[in-house]
Every structure is written in structure tokens, then in C-alpha cells.
N, C-alpha and C positions, 0 to 999 in steps of 0.2 A: 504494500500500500504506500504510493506515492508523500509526500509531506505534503505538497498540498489538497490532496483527496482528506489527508485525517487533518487538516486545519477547517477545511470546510465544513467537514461532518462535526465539531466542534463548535465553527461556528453558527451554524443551523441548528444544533439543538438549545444553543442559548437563545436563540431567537425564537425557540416555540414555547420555552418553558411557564408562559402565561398563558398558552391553551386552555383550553376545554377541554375535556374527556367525556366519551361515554361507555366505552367498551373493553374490552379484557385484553392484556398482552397473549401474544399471538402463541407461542410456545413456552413450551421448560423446558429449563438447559439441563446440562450434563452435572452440575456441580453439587445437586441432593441425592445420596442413595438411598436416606430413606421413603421419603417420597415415593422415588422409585420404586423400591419395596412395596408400597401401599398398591401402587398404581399395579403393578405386577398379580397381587393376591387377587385383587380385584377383578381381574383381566381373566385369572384364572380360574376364577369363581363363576364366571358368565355375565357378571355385572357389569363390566367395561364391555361392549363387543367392536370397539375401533381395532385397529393392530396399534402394538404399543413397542413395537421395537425398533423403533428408529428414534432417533435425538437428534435437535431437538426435535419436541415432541409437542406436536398440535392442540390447544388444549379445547377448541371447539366439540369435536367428536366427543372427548375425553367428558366435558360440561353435558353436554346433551347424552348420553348415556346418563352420569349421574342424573337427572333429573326426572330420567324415567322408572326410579326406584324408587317405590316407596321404603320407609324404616323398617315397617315388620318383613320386607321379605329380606332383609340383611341377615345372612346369617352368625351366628353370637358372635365368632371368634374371628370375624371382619370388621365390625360396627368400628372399632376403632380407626381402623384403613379407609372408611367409610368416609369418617367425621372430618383426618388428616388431608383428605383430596379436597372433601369440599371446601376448609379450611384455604388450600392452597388457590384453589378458584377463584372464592373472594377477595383473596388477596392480590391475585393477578388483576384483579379490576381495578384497582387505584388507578386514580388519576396521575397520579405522580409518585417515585418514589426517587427518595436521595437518602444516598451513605455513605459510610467512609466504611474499609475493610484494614486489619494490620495482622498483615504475617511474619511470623519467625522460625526458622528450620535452624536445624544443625547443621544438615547437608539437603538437598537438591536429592528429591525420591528417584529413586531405581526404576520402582516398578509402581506406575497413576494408575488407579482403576476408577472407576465411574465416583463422583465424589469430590471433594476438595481437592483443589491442582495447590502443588506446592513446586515451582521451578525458580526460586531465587531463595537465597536465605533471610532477605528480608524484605520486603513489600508493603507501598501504601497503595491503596486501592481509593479508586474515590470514583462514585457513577450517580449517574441522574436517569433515572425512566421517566419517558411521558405517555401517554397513551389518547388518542385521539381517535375521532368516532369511525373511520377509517384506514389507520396505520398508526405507528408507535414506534418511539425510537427511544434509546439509550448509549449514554458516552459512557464508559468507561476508558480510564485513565490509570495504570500502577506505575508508579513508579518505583524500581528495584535497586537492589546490591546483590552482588556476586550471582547475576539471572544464568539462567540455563543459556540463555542468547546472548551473552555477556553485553546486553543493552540495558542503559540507564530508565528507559522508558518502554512500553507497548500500549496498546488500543484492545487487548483482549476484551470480548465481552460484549462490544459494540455494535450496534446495527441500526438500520433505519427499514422499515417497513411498510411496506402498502397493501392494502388489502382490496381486491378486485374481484367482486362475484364470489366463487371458490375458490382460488387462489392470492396464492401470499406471494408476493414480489419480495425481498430485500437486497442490500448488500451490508454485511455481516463481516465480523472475525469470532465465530462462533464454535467452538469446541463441538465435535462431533460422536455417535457412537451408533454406529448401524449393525446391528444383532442383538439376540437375545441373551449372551454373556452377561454374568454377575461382575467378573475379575477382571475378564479383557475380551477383546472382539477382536478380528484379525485383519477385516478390509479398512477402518475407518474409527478409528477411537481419541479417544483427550491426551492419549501420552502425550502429545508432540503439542508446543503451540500453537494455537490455531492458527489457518490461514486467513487472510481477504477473499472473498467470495462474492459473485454476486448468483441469488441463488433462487431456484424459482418451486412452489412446494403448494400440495393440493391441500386445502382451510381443511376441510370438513370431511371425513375419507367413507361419505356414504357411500353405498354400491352404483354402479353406473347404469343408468337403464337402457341397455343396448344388447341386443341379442348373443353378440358374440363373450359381453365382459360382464352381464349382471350375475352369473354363473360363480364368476369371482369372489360376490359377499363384498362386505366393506374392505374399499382401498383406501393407502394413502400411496404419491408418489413426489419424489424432490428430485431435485436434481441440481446442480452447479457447475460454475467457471469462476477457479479460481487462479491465486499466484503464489507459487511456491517462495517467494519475496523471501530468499536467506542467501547465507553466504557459501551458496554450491561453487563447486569449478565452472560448471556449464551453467549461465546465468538465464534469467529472466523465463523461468519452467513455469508452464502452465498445468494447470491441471481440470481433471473434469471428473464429474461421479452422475450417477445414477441411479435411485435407488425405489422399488416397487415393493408396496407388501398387501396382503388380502389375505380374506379370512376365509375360503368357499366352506369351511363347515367353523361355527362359533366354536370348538374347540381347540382350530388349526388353525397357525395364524405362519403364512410362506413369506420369506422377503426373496429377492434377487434383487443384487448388488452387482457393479459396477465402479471403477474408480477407476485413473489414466493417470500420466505425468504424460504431455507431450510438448511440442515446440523447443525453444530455448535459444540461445542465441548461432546462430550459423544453421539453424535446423529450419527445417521447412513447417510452417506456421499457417497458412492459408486454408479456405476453406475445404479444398480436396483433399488436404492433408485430415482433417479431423471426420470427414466422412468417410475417410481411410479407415482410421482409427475404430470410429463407429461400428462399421461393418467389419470387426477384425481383420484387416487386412494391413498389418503390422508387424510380421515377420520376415526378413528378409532370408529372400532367396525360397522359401519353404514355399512350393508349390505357387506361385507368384513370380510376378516379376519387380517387386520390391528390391530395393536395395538398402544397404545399410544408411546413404545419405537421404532415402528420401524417407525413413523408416518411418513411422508417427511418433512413438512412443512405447510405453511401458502402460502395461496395464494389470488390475487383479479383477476377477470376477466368480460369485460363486451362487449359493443358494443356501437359506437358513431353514430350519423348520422347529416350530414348538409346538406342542401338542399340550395343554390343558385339560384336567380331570379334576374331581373331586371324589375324596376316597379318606373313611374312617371321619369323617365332619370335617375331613381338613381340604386345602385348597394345594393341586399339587400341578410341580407343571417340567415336560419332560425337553429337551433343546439340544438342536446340531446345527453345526455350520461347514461348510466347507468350501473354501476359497481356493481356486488356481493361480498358480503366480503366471503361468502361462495359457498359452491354449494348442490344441493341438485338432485338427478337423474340427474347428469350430466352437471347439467343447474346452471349457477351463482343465489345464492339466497341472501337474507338479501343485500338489495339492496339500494343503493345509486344511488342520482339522481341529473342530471342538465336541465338548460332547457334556451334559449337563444335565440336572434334577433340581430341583428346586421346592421345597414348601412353604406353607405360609400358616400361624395358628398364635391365638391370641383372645382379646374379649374388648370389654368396651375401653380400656384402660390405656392399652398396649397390645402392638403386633409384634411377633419375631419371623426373622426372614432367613431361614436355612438353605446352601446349597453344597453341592460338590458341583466341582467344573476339573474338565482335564484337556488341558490345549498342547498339540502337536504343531510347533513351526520348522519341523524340521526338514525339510524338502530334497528327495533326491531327484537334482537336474540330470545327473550323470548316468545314470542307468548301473548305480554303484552306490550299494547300503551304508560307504561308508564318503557318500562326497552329498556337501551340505551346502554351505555359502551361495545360496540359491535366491531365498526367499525377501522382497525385499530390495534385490539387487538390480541392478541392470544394466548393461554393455554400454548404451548411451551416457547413462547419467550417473557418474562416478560417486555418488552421494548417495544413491536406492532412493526408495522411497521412502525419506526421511527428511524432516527440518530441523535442524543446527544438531543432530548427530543421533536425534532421538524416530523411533520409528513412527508412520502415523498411523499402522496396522497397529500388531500385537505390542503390550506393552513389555513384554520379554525377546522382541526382536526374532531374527532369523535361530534356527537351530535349535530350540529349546523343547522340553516337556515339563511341564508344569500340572501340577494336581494338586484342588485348592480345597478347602474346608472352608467356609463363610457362614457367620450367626451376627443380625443384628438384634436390635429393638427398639422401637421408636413408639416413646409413652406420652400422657397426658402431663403438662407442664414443662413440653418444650425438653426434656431429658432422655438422650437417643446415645446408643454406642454401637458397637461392632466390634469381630474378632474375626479375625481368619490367620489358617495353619496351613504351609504353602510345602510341597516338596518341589523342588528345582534339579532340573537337569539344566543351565548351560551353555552356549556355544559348544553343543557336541561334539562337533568334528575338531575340535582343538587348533583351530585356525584362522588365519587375517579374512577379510571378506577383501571385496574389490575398493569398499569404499575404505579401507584400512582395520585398524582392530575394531575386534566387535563392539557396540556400545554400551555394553554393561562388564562384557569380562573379557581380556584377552587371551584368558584360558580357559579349557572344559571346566567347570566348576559341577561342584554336587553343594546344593544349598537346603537346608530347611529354614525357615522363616516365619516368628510369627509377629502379627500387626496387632493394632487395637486401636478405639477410637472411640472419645468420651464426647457427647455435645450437650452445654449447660447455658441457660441464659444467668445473666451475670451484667449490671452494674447496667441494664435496660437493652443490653446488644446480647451475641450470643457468642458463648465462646468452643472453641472448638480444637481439642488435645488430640493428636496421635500419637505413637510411636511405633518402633521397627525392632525386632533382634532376630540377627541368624548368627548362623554356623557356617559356614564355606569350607569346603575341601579342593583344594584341586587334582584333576585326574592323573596329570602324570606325575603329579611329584609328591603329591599326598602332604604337599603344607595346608593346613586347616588356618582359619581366621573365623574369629566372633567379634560382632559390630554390630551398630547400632543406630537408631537415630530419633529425628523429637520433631514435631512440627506444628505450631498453635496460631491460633486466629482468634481475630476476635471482629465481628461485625456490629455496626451501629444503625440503622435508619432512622433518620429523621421524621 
């Protein structure tokens, strides 16, 4: 994002902030999981029937479902999940909101999962929402020490939006998370800071009434052009996504994803270039007559699926994903995988949100069990798919196996925590990638890891305590290390 595009968007939201309002901000971001939690039980229960995995997330659908519930058909051990949504609802309808946020780490997280992003050791934060009968925008302004992007300032958070019929027009730096993953997702998630986007995404994701798509049950779909805006080798990368999800029975809810890096500087940019890309036709030499200079780009694409039950009074719900780093006749190949359960059970007071999740990024390009550095990567763009070294897929990067334990709870008086127990596998293959050492470890490592996370209102904001401890081994040499780390906030609105 240019300096003068974010001086504008600065300037223009100081000049609306004596608006009018009458209506609700357009989504929720990525930075509550319990919320998401709520939203999740809910979904699973049959009481949400939008799709709910994609972020952000539309809160139209989300309002009008709730509103077609009465209390007694709540069942017990949701009423709380029940109260926290609508709770979040009216909240989203302010006319205005203003705050200041302050964070403090010990060190810049390893591993973000859906939730507070912590990528500087120390951060003010200061944002203004407006909301208007129409569209809604918000500045967001941090200013850091020792950031992940070693930048004294960024615009995370920000956007301006217009609302047209069904559709939501914005241009955004919005942290993103397309899957139904608790811990990480693999095409599009909050690890990495977000991009500039200008992004275009359906309000309301009723069914369509058309003979070929009503079949589908409720959709939503989004899509974007953004700018990879960091400090790659190969400058000025654009990027593009695409993302579809439907419910054709209320217990299955499908996405299909799409995400690109293409253009850059010397690369060919034009419109036949991205219709290239479109129609996969971005392999050079592979049955085509592509070459490496006119290649498009790099792409991931794959398919999610969760399935929703209710079994023993509880609210349960079952999740896979699998993303191609390539494709091959057509079809996403060299594959990454997840694989998840999920419950939910609680009363009027308090929800608790339980899962396992087991994510596979370890890719063989090679046709050889033991060659990795695949995922993530790509011959054009010496960096992968990554902004300032972090990935924007999995939050463990190329190579790894990961298998997570997760328990929250999120009670009545604003007092919510979490724990999860992680076994880590790594940079497997024990090896440099293209874009240099890996981003987490430049050796096979064997890690177990547990987190936890306190949130308390406190002094009329809200304060919010984590921290971190593993063990580390590594593979070939069997030196072990125990470490740690701490990360707190505290938010105000005026």
C-alpha cells in the first residue's frame, strides 16, 4: 500500500467521523476465538445455517439466522453461545467505535493461530470504526518496536467498505483464515501480516435461485487483488484468491479455495497473463506451450469439508482440508492435508470448545519420501508464499506434522481462557528451502509445546495474558532446548 493511498484513507475517515449511522459492520475479523467458538457450536447445532468458515466473516447471514430462533428451542448447553453472538451483533451496530490497544511480548510468536496476533514486542494500537447506512470504514494505526517487519508503523486492520445490493465492495489490510481449522489452515490464514486488498465478497450467503446453483443450499463467495507490498527479491507481486463455500445439506458445509502470487517486476502482468493463470494454464513447458518467462505464477488450490452432528446433547463437528501446492491434469497435486473433530458443551453461564486437529505440510515434489522443501515455494518467487519470512498458508510452514489438543471457555463476565498441547514435527527433511533457512527452525526439530491464554476485563478495557513453553530436540544431533514466552494486551474503547 502506497503512502499516499494510507494518507488518504486517513484522511477520509477523519472527515466522516461526524456521520450518521444506521447499520451493522459488515464482518468479524480473525482476532476473537472465542466468539468463534460460539459461532462454531452454533453452526453445529443447526442454528447458524450460513457457512461459517471463511474470515472474515459476514455477519448478515450470521444476524438473520439468529433471529429466526426462538429461546426455548436453544438447546441448554448453547444458551450461552447463544447470548455471546447476539451480544457480538449489537455490538457490531455502533455507530462509532474508538480505542487504543497496548501490547507487550517477550519475543514475536512462532506459531499465530486464529486469535490475538502478537508480531512486535511492543505495540500501540489506536483505530476509529464508523458505520454508515451503506458502508463502514475503520483506521487502524500500530505503531511498533522490534515488529516482525522491522517497520516502525503499519495500517493492519483497516478498511473502507461499500455495500451494494448483496454485495460488499472494500479495500482492506484484513487478516484472513479460509477453513475450518481451530490451530491453522493451510491456503490463507493470520500468520503473516496482512496484505492490501481490494476485495469483493457476497453480504448475505442465501441460496441462489437458479436451477443449476439452488441445489447448493446457502453460499457465501469472496474473492481478491491484492499486493504482496514486502521486501521480496522479485518486487511489486501481486496476488489473487478465490474462495466459494455452500451448504447443499445443513449438516455439510464445502468450501473451495483458490489463492495465486503472480506478476512482479520483469514478469508479464496483463490481462492474458491472469486468464492464464485463471484457467490453470501456468506450468511451463507441461503439456502447453508456456514458458518459464511468460509463466503466471504460483498458485494453491484445494477443497475443505465439515460435517456437523449432534450426538449424546452435545454439538459435534467433524473437518478436512486438502490443498495442492501444484496441479497436475487440472486437478491440485502435491498435497497438503488436515484433518479435525471438534465439540462444543456448556449451559447458560459458559461454553467450552474442544478439539484435536492434525496438519500435514509436508509435500513430496520429488517422487521421493524423503524430498520436502516443496510447499510454499516456488521457482519464480525466491521468497514462497510468504510476507517478511512468515508463511500466509500454515502457521508451521512447509515440512511439518503437527497434532494439537485445544480447550477453551468463554463465561459470563467477560472471563475467557484456553489451552492447547501441541506435538511438532519440524522442517523434516532437515534442510535450506529455496527461499533460504526455514522460518521457524533451520533444523529437523521434534517439539512438544504447551500455550494458554487468560482474558479479564480490568480497569474498564480488557486484558488479555498468554504464554508459551516447549521442549525442542533436534534430529540429528539430539541437542534438546526449553523456552518460553509471555504476551499481554490490554484494550480500551471509548
Amino acid at each position: 500500500m502506497n503512502k499516499t493511498f494510507k494518507l488518504n484513507l486517513i484522511t477520509f475517515s477523519i472527515g466522516l467521523l461526524g456521520s450518521s449511522a444506521a447499520c451493522a459492520a459488515p464482518w468479524l475479523d480473525t482476532n476473537d476465538q472465542y466468539l468463534k467458538a460460539s459461532i462454531t457450536a452454533l453452526a453445529n447445532a443447526g442454528i447458524i445455517k450460513a457457512p461459517v468458515n471463511t474470515y472474515p466473516l459476514m455477519y448478515k447471514s450470521i444476524a438473520d439466522d439468529i433471529k429466526k430462533v426462538h429461546k426455548d428451542q436453544v438447546p441448554a448447553h448453547l444458551v450461552y453461545a447463544m447470548k455471546h453472538v447476539e451480544h457480538a451483533l449489537e455490538y457490531a451496530q455502533k455507530e462509532r467505535t474508538t480505542g487504543v490497544k497496548l501490547k507487550a511480548a517477550s519475543s514475536n510468536k512462532d506459531f499465530q493461530s486464529f486469535g490475538e496476533r502478537h508480531n512486535a514486542k511492543g505495540e500501540i494500537s489506536l483505530f476509529n470504526e464508523v458505520i454508515g447506512n451503506s458502508w463502514a470504514l475503520k483506521t487502524s494505526v500500530q505503531f511498533t518496536q522490534d515488529a516482525q517487519n522491522n517497520k516502525k508503523r503499519n495500517y493492519e486492520g483497516s478498511y473502507f467498505a461499500g455495500m451494494f445490493d448483496n454485495w460488499v465492495v472494500s479495500a482492506d489490510q484484513l487478516s484472513q483464515w479460509w477453513g475450518p481449522g481451530n490451530d491453522t489452515t493451510l491456503a490463507l490464514s493470520n500468520n503473516a501480516i496482512a496484505f492490501p486488498a481490494v476485495r469483493l465478497t457476497r453480504h448475505n450467503s442465501t441460496s441462489i435461485d437458479l436451477p443449476v446453483l439452488n441445489w447448493l443450499g446457502p453460499m457465501s463467495f469472496t474473492t481478491y487483488f491484492g499486493f504482496q507490498e514486502h521486501s521480496n527479491t522479485l518486487k511489486h507481486i501481486r496476488l489473487w484468491g478465490a474462495r466459494v463455500n455452500f451448504k447443499p445439506l445443513e449438516s455439510l458445509e464445502i468450501g473451495l479455495t483458490r489463492a495465486a502470487q503472480w506478476a512482479g517486476d520483469n514478469r508479464p502482468s496483463g490481462f492474458s497473463t491472469f486468464t492464464d493463470l485463471l484457467i490453470g494454464k501456468d506450468n511451463a513447458g507441461v503439456g502447453n506451450e508456456t514458458t518459464v518467462e511468460k509463466e503466471p505464477g504460483n498458485q494453491l488450490a484445494g477443497i475443505d469439508l465439515h460435517y456437523a452432528t449432534n450426538w449424546l446433547g452435545q454439538s459435534w463437528g467433524i473437518y478436512s482440508e486438502i490443498i495442492g501446492e501444484d496441479e497436475s491434469g487440472g486437478m491440485p497435486s502435491h498435497l497438503m492435508y488436515q484433518l479435525g473433530a471438534e465439540t462444543s458443551f456448556g449451559n447458560s453461564y459458559g461454553l467450552y470448545h474442544a478439539f484435536v486437529e492434525y496438519t500435514n505440510t509436508f509435500v513430496d515434489c520429488g517422487g521421493d519420501t524423503s524430498i520436502g522443501n516443496c510447499a510454499y515455494e516456488h521457482h519464480i518467487y525466491p521468497e514462497g508464499y510468504r510476507r517478511y519470512h512468515r508463511s500466509m498458508g500454515s502457521t508451521y510452514d512447509s515440512d511439518a506434522n503437527v497434532l494439537t489438543f485445544g480447550l477453551s471457555r468463554a463465561q459470563v463476565g467477560g472471563i475467557s481462557w484456553f489451552t492447547k498441547l501441541k506435538w511438532m514435527k519440524l522442517n523434516k527433511d532437515n534442510s535450506n528451502h529455496w527461499s533460504g533457512d526455514h522460518p521457524i527452525t533451520a533444523v529437523a526439530e521434534d517439539r512438544i509445546q504447551l500455550e494458554g491464554g487468560y482474558r479479564f476485563p480490568l480497569l474498564k478495557g480488557l486484558v488479555s495474558l498468554e504464554a508459551s513453553l516447549y521442549h525442542s530436540t533436534q534430529d540429528a544431533t539430539g541437542a534438546s532446548d526449553t523456552d518460553g514466552s509471555v504476551h499481554a494486551s490490554w484494550e480500551y474503547r471509548f
